[in-house]
N, C-alpha and C positions, 0 to 999 in steps of 0.2 A: 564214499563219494569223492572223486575228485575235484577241485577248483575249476571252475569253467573256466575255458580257455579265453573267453570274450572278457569276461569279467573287469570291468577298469580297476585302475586303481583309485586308493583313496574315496571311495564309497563307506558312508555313514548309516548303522540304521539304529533306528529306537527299538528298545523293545519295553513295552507296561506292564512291568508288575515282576518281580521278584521270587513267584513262586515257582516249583520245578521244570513246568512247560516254560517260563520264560526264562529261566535260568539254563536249560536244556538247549535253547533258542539261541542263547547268547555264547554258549559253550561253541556250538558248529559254527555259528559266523563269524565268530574270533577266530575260530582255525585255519577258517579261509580266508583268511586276514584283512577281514572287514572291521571298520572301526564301529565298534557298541557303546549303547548308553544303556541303562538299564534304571527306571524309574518307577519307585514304588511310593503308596500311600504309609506304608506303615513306619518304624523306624529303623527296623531292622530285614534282610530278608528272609524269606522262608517261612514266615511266622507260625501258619497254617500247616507245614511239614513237621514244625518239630512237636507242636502240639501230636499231632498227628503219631506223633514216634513215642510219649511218654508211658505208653502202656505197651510198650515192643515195636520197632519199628517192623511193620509188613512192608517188603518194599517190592513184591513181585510174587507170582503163585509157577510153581516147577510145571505145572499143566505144558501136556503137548499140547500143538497150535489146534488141531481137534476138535478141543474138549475147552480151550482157552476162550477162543475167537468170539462161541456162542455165549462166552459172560454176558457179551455188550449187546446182548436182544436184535432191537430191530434195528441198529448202529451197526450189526456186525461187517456189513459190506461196505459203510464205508471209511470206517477206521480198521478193518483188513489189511489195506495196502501200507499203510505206516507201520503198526504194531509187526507186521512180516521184515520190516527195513531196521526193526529194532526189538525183539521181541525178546520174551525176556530170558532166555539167557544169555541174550547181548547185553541187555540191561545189570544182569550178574559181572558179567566181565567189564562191563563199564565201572561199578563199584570197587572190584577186584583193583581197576587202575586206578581207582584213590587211593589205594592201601587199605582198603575197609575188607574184612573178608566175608561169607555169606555161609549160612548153612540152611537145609531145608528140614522145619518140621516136623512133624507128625502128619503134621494138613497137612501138608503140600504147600505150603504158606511161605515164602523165602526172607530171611531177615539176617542183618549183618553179625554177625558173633556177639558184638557186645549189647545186642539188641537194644540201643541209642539210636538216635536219630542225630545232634548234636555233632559227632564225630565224621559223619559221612559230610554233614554241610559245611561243615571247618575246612575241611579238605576239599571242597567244590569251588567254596569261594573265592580260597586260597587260589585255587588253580584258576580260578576265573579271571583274578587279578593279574596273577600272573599273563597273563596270555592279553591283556590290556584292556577288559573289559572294564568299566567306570560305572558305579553307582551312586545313585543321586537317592537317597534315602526321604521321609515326609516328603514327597513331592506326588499329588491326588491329581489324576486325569479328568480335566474336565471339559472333551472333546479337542473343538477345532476353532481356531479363531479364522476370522474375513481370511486371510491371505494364506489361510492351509494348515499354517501349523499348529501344532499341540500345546494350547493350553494346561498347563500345571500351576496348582496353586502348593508354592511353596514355603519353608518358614520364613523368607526375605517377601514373602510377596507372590505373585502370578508371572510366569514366566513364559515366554513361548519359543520351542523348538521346534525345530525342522531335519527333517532328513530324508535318505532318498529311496526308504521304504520304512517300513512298519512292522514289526509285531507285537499286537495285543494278547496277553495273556492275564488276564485281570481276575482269575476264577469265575464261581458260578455268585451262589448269594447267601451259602451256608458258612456259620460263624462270621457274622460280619466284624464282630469286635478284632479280628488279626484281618480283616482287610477285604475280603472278598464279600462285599455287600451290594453287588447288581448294578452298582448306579452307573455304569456305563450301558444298561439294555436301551434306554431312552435316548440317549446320544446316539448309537446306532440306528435304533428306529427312526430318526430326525433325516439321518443321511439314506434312506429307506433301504433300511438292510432287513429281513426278514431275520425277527426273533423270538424264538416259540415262548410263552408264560416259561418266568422258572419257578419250579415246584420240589418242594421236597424229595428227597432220594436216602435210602439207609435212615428211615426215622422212625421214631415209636409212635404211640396212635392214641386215642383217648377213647374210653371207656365213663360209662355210668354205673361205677361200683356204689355200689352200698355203701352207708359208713362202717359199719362192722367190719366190712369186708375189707375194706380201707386202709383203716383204721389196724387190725389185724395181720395184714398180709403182705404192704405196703415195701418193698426194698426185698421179698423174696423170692428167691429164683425155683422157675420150675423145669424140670428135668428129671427123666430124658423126656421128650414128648416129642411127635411127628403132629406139624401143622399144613394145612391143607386149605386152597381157596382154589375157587373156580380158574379157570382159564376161560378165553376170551371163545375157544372151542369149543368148550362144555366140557372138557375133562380137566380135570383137578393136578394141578400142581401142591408137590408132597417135597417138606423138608424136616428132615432131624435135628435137634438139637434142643438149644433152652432161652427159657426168657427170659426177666424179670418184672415183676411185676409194680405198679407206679402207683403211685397216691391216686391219679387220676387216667389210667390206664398200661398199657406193656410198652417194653422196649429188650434191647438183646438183640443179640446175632440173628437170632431164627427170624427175629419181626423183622430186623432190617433186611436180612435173605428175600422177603416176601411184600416187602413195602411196595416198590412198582404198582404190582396187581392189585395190592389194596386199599392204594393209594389212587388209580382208578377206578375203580369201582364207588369209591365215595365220591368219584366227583360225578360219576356217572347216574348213581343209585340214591346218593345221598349217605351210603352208610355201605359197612361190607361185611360178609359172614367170614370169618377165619374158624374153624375145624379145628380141633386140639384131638390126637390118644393120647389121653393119658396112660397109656399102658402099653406105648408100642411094640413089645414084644412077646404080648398075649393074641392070642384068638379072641373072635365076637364069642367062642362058642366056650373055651376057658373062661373068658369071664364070665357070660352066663351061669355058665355048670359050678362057679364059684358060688355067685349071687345066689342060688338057690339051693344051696347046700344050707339044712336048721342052723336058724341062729340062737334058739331057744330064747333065752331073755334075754342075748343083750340086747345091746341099741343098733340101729344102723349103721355110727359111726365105727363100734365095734366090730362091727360084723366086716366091714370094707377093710379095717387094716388088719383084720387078724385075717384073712379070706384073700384079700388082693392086695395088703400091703399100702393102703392107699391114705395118706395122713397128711394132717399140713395145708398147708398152700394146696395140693391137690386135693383133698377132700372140701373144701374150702371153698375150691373153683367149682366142686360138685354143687355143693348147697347153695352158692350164689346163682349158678346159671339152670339149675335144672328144680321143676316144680315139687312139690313135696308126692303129688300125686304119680310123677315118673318116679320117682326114689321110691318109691313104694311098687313101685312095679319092674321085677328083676331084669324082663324081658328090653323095657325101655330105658331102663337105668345101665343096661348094658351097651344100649347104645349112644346112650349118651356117655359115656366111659371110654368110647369107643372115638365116638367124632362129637365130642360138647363142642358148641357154637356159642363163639362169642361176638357179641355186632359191635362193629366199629365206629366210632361216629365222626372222626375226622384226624385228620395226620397232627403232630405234634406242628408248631409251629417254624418255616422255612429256616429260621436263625438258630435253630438248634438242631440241626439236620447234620447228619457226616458229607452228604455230600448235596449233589443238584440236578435235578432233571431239568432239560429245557437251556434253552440258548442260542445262538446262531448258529440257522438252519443251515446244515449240508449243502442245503439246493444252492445259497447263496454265497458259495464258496466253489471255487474252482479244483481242480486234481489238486494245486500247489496249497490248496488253505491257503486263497486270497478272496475277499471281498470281490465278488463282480460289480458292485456298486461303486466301489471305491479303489482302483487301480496303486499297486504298494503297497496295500496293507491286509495283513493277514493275520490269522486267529491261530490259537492253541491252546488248548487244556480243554479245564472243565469249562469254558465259556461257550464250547462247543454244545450243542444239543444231543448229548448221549450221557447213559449214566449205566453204572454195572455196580455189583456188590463190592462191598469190605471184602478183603484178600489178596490185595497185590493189584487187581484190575484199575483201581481209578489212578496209582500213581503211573502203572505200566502207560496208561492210553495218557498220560499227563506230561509224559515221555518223549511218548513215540511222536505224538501230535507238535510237542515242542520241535523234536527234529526234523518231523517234517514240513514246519511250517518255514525253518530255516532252508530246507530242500528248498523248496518255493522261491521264497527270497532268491537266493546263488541263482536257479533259475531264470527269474525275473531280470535280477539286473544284468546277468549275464547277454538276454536277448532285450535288452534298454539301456548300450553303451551311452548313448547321448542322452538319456533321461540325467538330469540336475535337480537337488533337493528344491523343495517350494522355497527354503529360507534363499538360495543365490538365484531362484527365478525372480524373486521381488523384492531384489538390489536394484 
């Protein structure tokens, strides 16, 4: 994108919060040689990134745009047009000019070489400096005071600045302890910005195990297994993979894959059926034909792992969720082998979430990601109202929305030559 030709000089803008979409934000308006401030809650930035990166940094999925776009559900048309202005193998080549290099997976999952997260943000910040961006570290947004500007409470005290646009990138409200803990939805809603409940996203769920069961099974992982819940159509969405299983219910890739759905359904229902095979690469009719081959004396349990291989945690999961009177019956113990149902009784709670459903509505945002409510100031990341799986998708849209939010800006003040920050309007 080229610098608008309107564009004055010496234009100022804020951006809140430190994390990728605002770091991203503040990258493109330094380019076009806007002077940035960049202020965050915590001490340092990125906090939530690098967490994020200690177990491999995922920083993007090789997906054509396809098979990509429909990660983001019913978000996908209107975070579309960004992720297309930045998609991720721009986001590849943006890494590449750190110096960081990338290789892709097995998934399809794209991560730097030395799969650190630390080494890519050294080199961001660094470059951020460079290029004259300024960070103001512990300084917590606490809206707007009388004459416009932005309150910050920082370690000298409460501060207020001004400039001549805005971006908010504050996260959603998952992991509050690095920083992204919501409390700017209420300051929004004051200035009547439409902003949906945030809800859990990528979280595990709770369960009424036994204590045996508990007790017994607690921290182990089940696999391979294809899990299955309704869709909103009546046909069943189906994912592979594994879980683990919690003191006081699951978590794992496969539940966070499936969280959305089952994460509405209890708010819908009160509770939700998740479908397990245990055995996805058997037939109903293999397993039957197993089940009812003599067991002569042994025991049931025997008869399952010598017959179906079925032991452990998985046997486990048999005896806790299915009656003694289907186990006894090969016909319905094959179907529950097949799809055992586990009810859900409620998501893990919002602060241990990987990510966030919910946030400022679409509708209350213009093409540029600005506030219709509040003219300058525009949104990016996850504080936006959309949420997609673990795999590259939440940093790519964290990205894309970053730079497009700075699109907007350039925009903006491009066609608002004579617009002056609040702080030299009330000199």
């Amino acid at each position: 994108m080229q610098k608008p030709s309107s564009l004055p000089s010496g234009q100022h803008v804020v951006v809140i919060g430190a994390g990728p979409a605002g770091l991203m934000a503040a990258e493109v308006l330094a380019r076009h040689g806007v002077a940035v401030d960049v202020y965050d809650a915590m001490p340092s930035a990125g906090r939530k990134f690098l967490l994020a990166g200690r177990g491999g940094m995922n920083i993007t999925h090789s997906e054509a745009l396809p098979d990509f776009l429909p990660r983001y559900a019913n978000r996908r048309d209107e975070l579309a047009p960004f992720i297309r202005r930045f998609d991720n193998g721009q986001v590849r080549a943006w890494i590449h000019a750190l110096g960081i290099d990338t290789f892709v997976g097995s998934s399809g999952r794209v991560f730097p070489l030395e799969m650190k997260a630390a080494p890519l943000l050294r080199a961001w910040l660094h470059r951020l400096r460079e290029s004259g961006v300024r960070f103001h570290m512990r300084h917590r947004w606490l809206g707007w005071d009388e004459q416009g500007g932005h309150r910050l409470a920082g370690p000298d005290g409460e501060v207020s600045v001004s400039a001549h646009a805005t971006v908010l990138a504050m996260g959603g409200a998952s992991w509050p302890r690095l920083g992204s803990d919501g409390a700017w939805a209420p300051l929004l809603q004051q200035r009547r910005v439409d902003v949906a409940p945030l809800r859990p996203s990528n979280c595990g769920f709770e369960l009424d195990w036994s204590e045996h069961f508990s007790q017994r099974f607690a921290g182990e992982p089940v696999k391979p297994v294809v899990a299955s819940v309704a869709r909103p159509d009546g046909g069943m969405q189906n994912r592979r993979g594994e879980f683990v299983v919690t003191a006081g219910g699951i978590e794992g890739s496969l539940v966070y894959a499936l969280s959305a759905p089952l994460r509405d359904a209890i708010a819908e229902h009160g509770s939700a059926r998740l479908y397990l095979d245990l055995l996805p690469d058997w037939t109903l009719e293999k397993v039957h034909a197993e089940l009812i081959h003599p067991r002569g004396a042994r025991s049931m349990s025997s008869h399952l792992q010598s017959r179906l291989h079925l032991k452990g945690v998985k046997a486990g999961l048999l005896r806790e969720c299915v009656s003694k009177q289907d186990i006894a019956d090969p016909a319905r113990l094959a179907q529950a082998i097949k799809a055992l149902p586990l009810t859900l009784l409620r998501p893990r709670p919002l602060a241990e979430a990987i990510s966030t459903a919910g946030g400022v509505s679409f509708e209350a945002l213009d093409d540029g990601l600005m506030l219709r409510a509040l003219p300058g100031v525009f949104c990016a990341g996850e504080m936006l109202d959309w949420e997609a799986p673990t795999g590259g998708y939440l940093l790519s849209a964290c990205l894309a929305t970053g730079q497009g939010a700075a699109a907007g800006v350039l925009e903006w003040l491009g066609s608002n030559p004579g617009h002056a920050s609040r702080e030299e309007a009330h000199k």
